[in-house]
N, C-alpha and C positions, 0 to 999 in steps of 0.2 A: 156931632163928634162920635167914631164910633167907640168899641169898646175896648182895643188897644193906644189910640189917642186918650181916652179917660183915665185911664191905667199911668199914661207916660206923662202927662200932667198932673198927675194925684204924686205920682212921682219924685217930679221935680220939681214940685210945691214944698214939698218934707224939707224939714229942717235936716242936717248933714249929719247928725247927729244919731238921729232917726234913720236914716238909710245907711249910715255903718252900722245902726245894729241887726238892723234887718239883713243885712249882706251877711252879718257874722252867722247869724240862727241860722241864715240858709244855707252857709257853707257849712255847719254844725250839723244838720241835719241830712244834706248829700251826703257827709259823712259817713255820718252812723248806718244809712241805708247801703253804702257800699261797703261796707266793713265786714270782711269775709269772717271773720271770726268772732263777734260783738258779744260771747261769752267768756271773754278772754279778759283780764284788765289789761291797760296798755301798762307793759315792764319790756325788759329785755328777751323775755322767753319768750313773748309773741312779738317784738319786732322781729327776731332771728329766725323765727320760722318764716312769715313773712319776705323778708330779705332772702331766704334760700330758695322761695317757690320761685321768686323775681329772678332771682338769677338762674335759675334751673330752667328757664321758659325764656331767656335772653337771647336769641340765634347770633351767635358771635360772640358772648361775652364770655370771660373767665369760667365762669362758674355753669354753662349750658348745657345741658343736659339733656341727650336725643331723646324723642320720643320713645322709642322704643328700650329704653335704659331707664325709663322713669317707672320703674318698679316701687311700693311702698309696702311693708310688712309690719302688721301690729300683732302684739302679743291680747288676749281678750281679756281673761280675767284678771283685775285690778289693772287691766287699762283701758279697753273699750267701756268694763262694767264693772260694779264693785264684785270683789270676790268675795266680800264676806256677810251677812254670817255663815253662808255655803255658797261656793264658786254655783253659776248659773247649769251649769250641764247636771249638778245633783238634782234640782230640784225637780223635774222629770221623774227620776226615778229614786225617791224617798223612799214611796209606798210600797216598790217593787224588792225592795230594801229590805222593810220591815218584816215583807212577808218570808224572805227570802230565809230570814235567820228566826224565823216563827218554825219555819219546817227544818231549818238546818241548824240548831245552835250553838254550835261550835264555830259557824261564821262570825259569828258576834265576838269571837277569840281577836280578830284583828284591829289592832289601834285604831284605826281610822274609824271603821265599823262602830267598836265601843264607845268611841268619844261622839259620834253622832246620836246614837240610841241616846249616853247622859245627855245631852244638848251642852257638850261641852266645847264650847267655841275656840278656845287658846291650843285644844290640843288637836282640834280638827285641823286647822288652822296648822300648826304646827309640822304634820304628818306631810303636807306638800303635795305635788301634785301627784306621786306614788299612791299616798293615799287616797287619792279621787280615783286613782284608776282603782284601786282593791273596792271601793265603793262599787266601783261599774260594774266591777267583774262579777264581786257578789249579785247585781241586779238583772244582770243581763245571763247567767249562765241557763242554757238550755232553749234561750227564748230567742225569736227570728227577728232579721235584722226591721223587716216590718210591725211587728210587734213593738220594736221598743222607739220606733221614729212616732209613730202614730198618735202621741200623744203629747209628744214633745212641746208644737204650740200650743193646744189647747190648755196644759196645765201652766206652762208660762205667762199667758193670757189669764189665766185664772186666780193664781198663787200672787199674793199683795208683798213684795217686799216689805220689812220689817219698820225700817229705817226710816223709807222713802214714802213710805202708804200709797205704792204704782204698782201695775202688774212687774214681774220680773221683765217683761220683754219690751216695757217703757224704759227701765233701768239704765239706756244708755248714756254715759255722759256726757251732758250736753257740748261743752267746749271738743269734745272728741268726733262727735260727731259734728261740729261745723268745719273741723281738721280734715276728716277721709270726705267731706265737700269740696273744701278749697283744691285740694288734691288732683281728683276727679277730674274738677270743672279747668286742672289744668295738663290735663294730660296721664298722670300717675293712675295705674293699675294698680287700685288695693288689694290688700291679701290677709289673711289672719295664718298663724302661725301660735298653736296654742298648744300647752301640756294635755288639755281637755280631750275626751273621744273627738274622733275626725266624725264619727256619725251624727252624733246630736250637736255640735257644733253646725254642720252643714244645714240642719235644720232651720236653727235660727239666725245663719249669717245674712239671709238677704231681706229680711222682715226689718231685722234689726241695723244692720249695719251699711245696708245694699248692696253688700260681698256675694256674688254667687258661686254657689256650695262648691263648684271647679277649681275658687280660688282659696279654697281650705285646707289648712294642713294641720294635723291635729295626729293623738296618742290612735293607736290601734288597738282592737282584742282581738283574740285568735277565733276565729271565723273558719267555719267548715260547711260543704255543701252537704244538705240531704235531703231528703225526701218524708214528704207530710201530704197523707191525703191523695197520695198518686200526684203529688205538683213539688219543684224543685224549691228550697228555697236556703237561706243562708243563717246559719245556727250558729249562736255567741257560745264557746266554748269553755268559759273562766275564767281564760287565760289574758294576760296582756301582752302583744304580738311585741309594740312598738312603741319605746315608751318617748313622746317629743318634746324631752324638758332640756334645758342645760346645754351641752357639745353637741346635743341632737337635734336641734332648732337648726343648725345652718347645713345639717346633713340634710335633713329633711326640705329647709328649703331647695337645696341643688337641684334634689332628686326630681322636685314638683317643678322647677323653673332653670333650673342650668347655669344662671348666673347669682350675680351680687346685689342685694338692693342697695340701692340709693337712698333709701328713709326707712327707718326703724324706729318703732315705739315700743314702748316696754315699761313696766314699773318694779320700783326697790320693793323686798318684801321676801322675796322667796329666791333669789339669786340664779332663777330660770332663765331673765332675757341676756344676761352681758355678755354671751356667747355669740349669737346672731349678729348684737349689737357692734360688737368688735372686730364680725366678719363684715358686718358692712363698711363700717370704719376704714377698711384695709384694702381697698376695694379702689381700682384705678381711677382716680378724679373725683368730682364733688360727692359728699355724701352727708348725710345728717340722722344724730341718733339723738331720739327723746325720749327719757325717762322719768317719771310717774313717782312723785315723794306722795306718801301716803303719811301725810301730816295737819289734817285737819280732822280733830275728834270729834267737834262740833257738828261742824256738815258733815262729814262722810265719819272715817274710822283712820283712827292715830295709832301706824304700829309700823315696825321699821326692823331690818335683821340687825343681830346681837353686836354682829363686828361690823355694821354699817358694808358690807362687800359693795354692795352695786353702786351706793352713793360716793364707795371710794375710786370704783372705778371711773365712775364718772367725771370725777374729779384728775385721775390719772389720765386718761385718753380722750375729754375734751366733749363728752356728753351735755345736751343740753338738758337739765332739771328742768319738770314743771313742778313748781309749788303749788297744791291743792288748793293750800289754805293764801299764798297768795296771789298766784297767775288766774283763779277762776273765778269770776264773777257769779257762777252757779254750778251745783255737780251733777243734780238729773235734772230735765228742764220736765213740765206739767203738762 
């Protein structure tokens, strides 16, 4: 007898009993191997996403969405990655920071600045994404735009998150990242769309996210050409050109793509995404917007705006919530 006759008489010898459970573990385990998202607990915030990729990939149905419409925009910090105890674009340039107001002390006069120096996290925190730019500006003024990319990985790769005990550039969250997969693998062009420089973002969108740096949209500083060394190169002025928080997120995406996305993520905290989120919202035919409750203090960090704005918008125009602390099974994966 050979070895599929053995198999199908070992088989059909089993008590019935025995082969419904064996049926059940294996359809248990097809499962879990095909489960685009297996970071996720099963609730309604991952069947719904779910259910919209399905329909969004349905040729004919309701909800079908053409390929070339399947746009997807995330906001990065406090949604791709935690933004706190400092959003991921500072930590690059701390050092260049310190020195910056070692030689200029009067920089050390701006809130953002000061509450970094104290390691005072509620106020850093606080200051917003304005604040990360006055951070940048102080770090980057007079120095080329080479100068400040060049270290970008390597100190991210180096630098151990606080929380997480990973380099910052493991940091990303793992159910988010099985999200800009499912995506991908069906069609949707990811995009980031961040308050963050567009420079050092660009850096680390494709390491991390598998976004390339083309499909980045991010804050600006003011940038001027000159001449070093008898060779041209591109000098950070101070200044911040362009700031991409808030009403400027769906300018900004126009600008770089021309239309509406169809899938928006974003998280509560700083009341930066519900702009974008809103323009996608409004936008002719299927769309979906998910927003990021930063409510697990445990795992990750518990903290939410004063008058709840985005979790109320949420609630007004039909956002879908991810609960930290209950939709994720894990927040950085090892």
């Amino acid at each position: 007898m050979g070895r599929l006759g053995q198999h199908h008489a070992a088989f059909t010898s089993s008590k019935p009993a025995t082969i419904i459970v064996i049926l059940l573990l294996s359809a248990s385990a097809a499962f879990a191997q095909n489960d685009p998202l297996p970071s996720w607990n099963d609730t309604p915030t991952k069947r719904a996403i779910l259910d919209f990729v399905e329909r969004a990939t349905t040729e004919g149905g309701v909800g079908f969405v053409s390929r070339e419409d399947r746009v997807a925009v995330f906001d990065m910090d406090g949604t791709l990655v935690p933004e706190k105890p400092v959003p991921i674009a500072l930590v690059p340039v701390l050092t260049d920071i310190k020195e910056a107001v070692a030689r200029k002390p009067f920089l050390g006069e701006k809130p953002a600045v000061a509450a970094l120096l104290k390691g005072d996290e509620e106020a850093l925190h606080a200051a917003g994404q304005q604040g990360i730019l006055d951070l940048v500006a102080v770090a980057t003024d007079g120095r080329t735009t080479e100068e400040i990319v060049k270290n970008v990985k390597p100190l991210l790769d180096k630098e151990a998150h606080p929380k997480f005990a990973v380099p910052y550039s493991k940091t990303v969250y793992q159910p988010m990242r099985e999200l800009l997969a499912l995506l991908a693998e069906n069609g949707f062009q990811n995009w980031i769309c961040s308050g963050s420089p567009v420079l050092i973002t660009r850096e680390l969108s494709m390491e991390m996210f598998t976004i390339p740096a083309e499909r980045v949209i991010g804050s600006t500083a003011g940038t001027k050409l000159d001449e070093r060394e008898g060779r041209t190169v591109l000098v950070f002025d101070g200044t911040i050109d362009k700031f991409n928080d808030g009403a400027g997120k769906p300018v900004g995406i126009n600008l770089a793509m021309g239309r509406r996305p169809v899938f928006v993520g974003g998280n509560e905290g700083g009341r930066g995404d519900i702009a974008m989120m809103r323009w996608s919202k409004d936008r002719n035919g299927p769309s979906f917007q998910l927003l990021i409750d930063h409510d697990d203090g445990e795992r990750e960090y518990a903290y939410s705006e004063s008058d709840d704005y985005s979790l109320n918008a949420a609630g007004k125009y039909g956002f879908q919530v991810v609960s930290m602390r209950n939709d994720w099974k894990t927040i950085v994966g090892k």
